[in-house]
N, C-alpha and C positions, 0 to 999 in steps of 0.2 A: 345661427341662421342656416337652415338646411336645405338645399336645391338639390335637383335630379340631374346625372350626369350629364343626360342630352341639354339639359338649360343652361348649365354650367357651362358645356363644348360653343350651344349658340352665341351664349354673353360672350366670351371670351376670340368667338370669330369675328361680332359684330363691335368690339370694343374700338380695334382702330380705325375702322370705319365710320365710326361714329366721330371718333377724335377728328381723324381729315378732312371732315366734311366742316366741320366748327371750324376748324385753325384755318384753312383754304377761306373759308367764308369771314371771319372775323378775326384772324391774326390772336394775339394773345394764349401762345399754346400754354404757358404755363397754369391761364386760366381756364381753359379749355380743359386741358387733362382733367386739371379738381373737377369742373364741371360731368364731365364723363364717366369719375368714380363716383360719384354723387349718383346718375342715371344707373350705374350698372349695378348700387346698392338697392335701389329705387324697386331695379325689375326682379331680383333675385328676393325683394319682399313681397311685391304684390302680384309677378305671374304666377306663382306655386298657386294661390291660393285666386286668382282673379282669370288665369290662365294664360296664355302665352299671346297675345294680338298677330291677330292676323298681318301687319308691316311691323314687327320689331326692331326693324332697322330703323325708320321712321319713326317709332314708338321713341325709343334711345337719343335720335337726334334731338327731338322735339323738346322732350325733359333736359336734357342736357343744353340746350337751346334758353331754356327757359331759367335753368340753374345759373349760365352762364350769363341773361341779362340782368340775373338778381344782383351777382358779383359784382357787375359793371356799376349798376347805379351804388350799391355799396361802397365801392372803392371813389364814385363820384364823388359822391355825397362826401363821402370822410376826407377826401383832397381838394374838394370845393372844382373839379376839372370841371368848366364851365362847357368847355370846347369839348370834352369828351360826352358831357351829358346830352347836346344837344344832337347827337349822334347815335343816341340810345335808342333802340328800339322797343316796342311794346313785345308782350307774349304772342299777339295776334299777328304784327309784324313779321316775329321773328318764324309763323307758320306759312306764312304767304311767301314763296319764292319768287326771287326778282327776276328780270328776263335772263333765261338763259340757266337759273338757278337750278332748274331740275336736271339738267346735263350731271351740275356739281356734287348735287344731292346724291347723284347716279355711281359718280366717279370713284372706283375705288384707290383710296391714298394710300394703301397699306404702304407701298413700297417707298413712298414717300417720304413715310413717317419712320420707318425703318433706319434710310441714312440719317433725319433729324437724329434719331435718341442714337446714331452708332458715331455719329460726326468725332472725327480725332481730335477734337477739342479737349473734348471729355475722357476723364482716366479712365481705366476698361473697366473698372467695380464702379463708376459710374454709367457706363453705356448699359452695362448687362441691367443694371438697378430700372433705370429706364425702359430697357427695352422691355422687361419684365411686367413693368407697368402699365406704361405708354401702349405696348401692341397687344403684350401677351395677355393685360385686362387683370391681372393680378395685382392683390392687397397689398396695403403698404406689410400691414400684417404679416401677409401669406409670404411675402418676400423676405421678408426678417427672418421668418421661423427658420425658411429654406437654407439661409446662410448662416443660423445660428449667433443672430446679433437682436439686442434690444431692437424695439418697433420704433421707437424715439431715434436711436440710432440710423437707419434704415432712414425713415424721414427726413433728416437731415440730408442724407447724399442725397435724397433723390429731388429735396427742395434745392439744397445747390448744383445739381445737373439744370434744371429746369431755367433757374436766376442763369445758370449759363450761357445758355440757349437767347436766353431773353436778351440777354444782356450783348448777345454777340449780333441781333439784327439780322440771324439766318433768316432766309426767303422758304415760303413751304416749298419747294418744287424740289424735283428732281434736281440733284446737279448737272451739272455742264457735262456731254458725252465723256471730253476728255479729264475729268475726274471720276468718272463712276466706275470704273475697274480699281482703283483703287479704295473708294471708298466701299466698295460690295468687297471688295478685300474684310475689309474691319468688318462690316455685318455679318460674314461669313463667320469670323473669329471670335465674335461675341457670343453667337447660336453655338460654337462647337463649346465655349467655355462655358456657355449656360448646363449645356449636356455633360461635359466632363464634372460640372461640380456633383450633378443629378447621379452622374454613372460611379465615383469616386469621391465622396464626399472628402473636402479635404479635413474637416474636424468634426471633432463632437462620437456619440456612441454608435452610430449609424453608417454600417457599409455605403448605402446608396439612396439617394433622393426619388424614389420612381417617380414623382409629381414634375422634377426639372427634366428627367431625359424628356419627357412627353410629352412637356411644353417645348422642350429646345425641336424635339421631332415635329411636332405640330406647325411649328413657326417654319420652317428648312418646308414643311409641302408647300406652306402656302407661300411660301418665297420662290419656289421650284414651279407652282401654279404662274407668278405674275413672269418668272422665270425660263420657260421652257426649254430652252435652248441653249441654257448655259450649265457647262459641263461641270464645272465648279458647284456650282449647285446642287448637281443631282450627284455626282461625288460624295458632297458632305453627310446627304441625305441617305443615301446608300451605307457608308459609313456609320451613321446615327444608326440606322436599323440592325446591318452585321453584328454591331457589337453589342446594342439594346437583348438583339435576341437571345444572348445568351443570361442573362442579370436571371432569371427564374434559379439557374443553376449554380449562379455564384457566392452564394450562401448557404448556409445551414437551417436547421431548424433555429439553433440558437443564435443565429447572424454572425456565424464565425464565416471566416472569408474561405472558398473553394478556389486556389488556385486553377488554372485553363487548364493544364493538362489532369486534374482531379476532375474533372467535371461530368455529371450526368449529363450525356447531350442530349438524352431522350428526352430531357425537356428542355433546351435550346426552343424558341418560338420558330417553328419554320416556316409561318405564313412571311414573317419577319426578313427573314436567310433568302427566303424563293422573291420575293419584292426587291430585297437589296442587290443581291444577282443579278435579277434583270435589268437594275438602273446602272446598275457599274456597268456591265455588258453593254449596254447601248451606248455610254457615255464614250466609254474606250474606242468601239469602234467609228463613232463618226465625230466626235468632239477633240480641240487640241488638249492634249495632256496638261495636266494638272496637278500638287499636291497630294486633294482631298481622293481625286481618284485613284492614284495608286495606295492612298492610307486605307480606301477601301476594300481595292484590288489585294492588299494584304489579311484585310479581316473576311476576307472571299474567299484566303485559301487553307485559312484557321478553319471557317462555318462548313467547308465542303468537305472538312475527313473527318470518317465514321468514328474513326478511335485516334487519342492523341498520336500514336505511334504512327499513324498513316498521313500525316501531318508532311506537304512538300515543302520541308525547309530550303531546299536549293531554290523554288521558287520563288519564295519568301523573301530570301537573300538578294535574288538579283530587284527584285521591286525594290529594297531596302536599297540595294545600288544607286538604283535610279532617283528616288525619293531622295535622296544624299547628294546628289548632283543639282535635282532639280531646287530644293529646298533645302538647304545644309542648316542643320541646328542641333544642337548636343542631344537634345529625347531622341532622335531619329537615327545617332549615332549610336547612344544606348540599346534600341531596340535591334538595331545594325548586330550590336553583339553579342544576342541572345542566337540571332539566326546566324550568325557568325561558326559560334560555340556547336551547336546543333549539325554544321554541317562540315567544318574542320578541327571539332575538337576545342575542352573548353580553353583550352591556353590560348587558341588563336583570338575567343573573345574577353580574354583578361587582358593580352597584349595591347587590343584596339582600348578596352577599358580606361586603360592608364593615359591616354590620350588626352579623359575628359578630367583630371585631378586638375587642372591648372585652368579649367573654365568657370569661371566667377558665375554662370548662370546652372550648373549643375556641380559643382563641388563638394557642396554641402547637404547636396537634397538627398533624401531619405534611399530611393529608388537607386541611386547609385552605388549605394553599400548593399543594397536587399540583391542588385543583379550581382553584383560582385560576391555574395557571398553563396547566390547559386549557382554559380561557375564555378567558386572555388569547392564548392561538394562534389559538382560533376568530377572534377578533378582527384577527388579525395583526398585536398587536404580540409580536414573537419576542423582542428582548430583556427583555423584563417575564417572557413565558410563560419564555427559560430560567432565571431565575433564582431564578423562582417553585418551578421543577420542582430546583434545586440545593439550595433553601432545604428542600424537602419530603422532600430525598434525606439529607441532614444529621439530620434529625430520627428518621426511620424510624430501627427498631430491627430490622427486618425485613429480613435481606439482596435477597430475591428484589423485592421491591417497592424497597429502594434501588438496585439494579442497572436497573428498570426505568426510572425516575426521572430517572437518571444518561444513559442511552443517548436518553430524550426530551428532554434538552438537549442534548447533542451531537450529535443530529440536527440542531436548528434549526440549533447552532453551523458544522455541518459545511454545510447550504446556502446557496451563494452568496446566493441572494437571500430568505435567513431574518437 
């Protein structure tokens, strides 16, 4: 089934919209969602060729409306719920809005629906699976292919997120003021994981997923839309873009991976770079600091030099400072020792390096032998750095990055006087 980008962009704006207004209106989210993929299969068949309606947000409801009183009597019928049937609605019913209904019709729930599928209930390859679905309007299909698992598999998590939900009696609404910093916490971290898996594929023969950064960017505007005012938000989104901008450049023709400082920046996306600019810019000056905004404020000051070499590592560092204070976790200490290395030399970031050997959440992972073993070149010892970069090539799960890993050993290996 083939759709036009711009139907493809509406379906998937209008997808949670349509969801919120069902679950707000008749409870039953898990039926509801089915109901909603069913509609947004519905239109991606018959407006290509029937055209787009003039209310397709209404169009969407209504079939999904309609999909969802089929369910109902269905599942009546088959459980004999007498009490449930009698509470059925017809098709024509379920058009006619009750008093007040059009307010609800009106109401956009994105945000709503957001903390549902991101609730810390649910394991994080559950939340993203969901959110994937549930907001961002994508196939159980299209979600599978992205993370590289069976579509049976894929269905399963995303049936037992839903039976979760179900099963926990959540309320559609917003939470309570005094949990929603923490809970937009977890949405924020689901949107950056959807994007890191899009930006970084973590398996399979494929540097990058473009299809997830775009959706992880898409979700962070319109979260940033119900949002405007929180700094956190526009951080992430800033973020998303800094570093999106550059994916044109970090590849090959053959999808060999372009490390940062190899990179042609002349095609860096700079609509990308000048947007993420001005969000971090605004956020820093009137918003309290955050995180996502100094992770931004960091790919802000990678996007602004012309040539690796012109790269302000002291700047870098002190953000990395701060970012370490305000947020301490071993990735931030690692990256801490690249700009470390860069501005006192690589021993000063092998020494902080050895720090993280005894952290059970980074000991093992790939990324800490691939830095370790580019420090140890900075330094020029070559057999340390190949072995470092053999040990990091073993580990990846990632063809394109163990293929790179691989050829920066056999470089040293291959120079006489490495």
């Amino acid at each position: 089934m083939r759709i036009d980008a711009e139907t493809e962009r509406l379906l998937r704006d209008l997808a949670p919209q349509a969801l919120g207004a069902l679950v707000r209106r008749y409870g039953h989210f898990d039926l509801c969602e089915d109901a909603v993929q069913e509609a947004l299969l519905a239109a991606a068949a018959q407006w290509p060729d029937e055209g787009t309606p003039a209310n397709p947000r209404g169009w969407l409801i209504t079939v999904a409306a309609r999909r969802l009183s089929d369910q109902l009597r269905s599942e009546s019928a088959r459980q004999r719920r007498e009490s449930t049937a009698a509470t059925l609605l017809t098709s024509d019913e379920l058009l006619a809005p009750a008093p007040d209904e059009d307010r609800l019709l009106d109401q956009d729930d994105t945000l709503t629906l957001l903390f549902l599928c991101c609730h810390p209930a649910l394991s994080p390859a559950s939340q993203v699976a969901l959110t994937l679905r549930a907001v961002g309007g994508l196939t159980t299909a299209q979600i599978a292919g992205a993370f590289f698992v069976p579509e049976a598999t894929m269905a399963q998590r995303i049936s037992r997120a839903k039976q979760s939900i179900k099963a926990s009696g959540l309320p559609f609404r917003l939470p309570p003021e005094s949990e929603q910093a923490e809970r937009l916490r977890v949405v924020l971290q689901v949107l950056y994981l959807i994007f890191n898996e899009g930006y970084t594929t973590t398996s399979g023969p494929n540097l990058q997923r473009a299809e997830l950064t775009g959706e992880a960017i898409r979700l962070t505007r319109l979260l940033l839309r119900l949002r405007p005012d929180d700094g956190e938000v526009a951080g992430l989104l800033a973020l998303m873009l800094l570093t999106d901008a550059r994916r044109p450049a970090r590849s090959g023709a053959d999808g060999a991976l372009i490390p940062l400082a190899e990179q042609d920046r002349s095609r860096w996306n700079q609509a990308f770079i000048a947007e993420g600019v001005a969000l971090i810019t605004d956020a820093l000056s009137r918003m309290p600091l955050g995180p996502y905004q100094l992770q931004a404020a960091i790919a802000a000051v990678h996007d602004e030099a012309v040539r690796a070499e012109e790269t302000d590592w002291r700047q870098i560092l002190v953000l990395y400072d701060l970012l370490e204070r305000l947020a301490p976790n071993p990735m931030v200490t690692l990256n801490r020792a690249v700009a470390l290395a860069m501005v006192s030399g690589p021993q000063a970031g092998l020494d902080l390096l050895d720090t993280l050997d005894t952290d059970d959440r980074l000991a093992g992972h790939h990324r800490l032998a691939a830095v370790r073993g580019h420090l140890f070149e900075m330094a020029g010892d070559y057999p340390a750095a190949r072995a470092c970069y053999q040990l990091a090539a073993r580990r990846t799960t990632s063809l394109p990055e163990q293929r790179y890993l691989e050829m920066r050993a056999a470089r040293l290996r291959a120079d006489p006087e490495k």
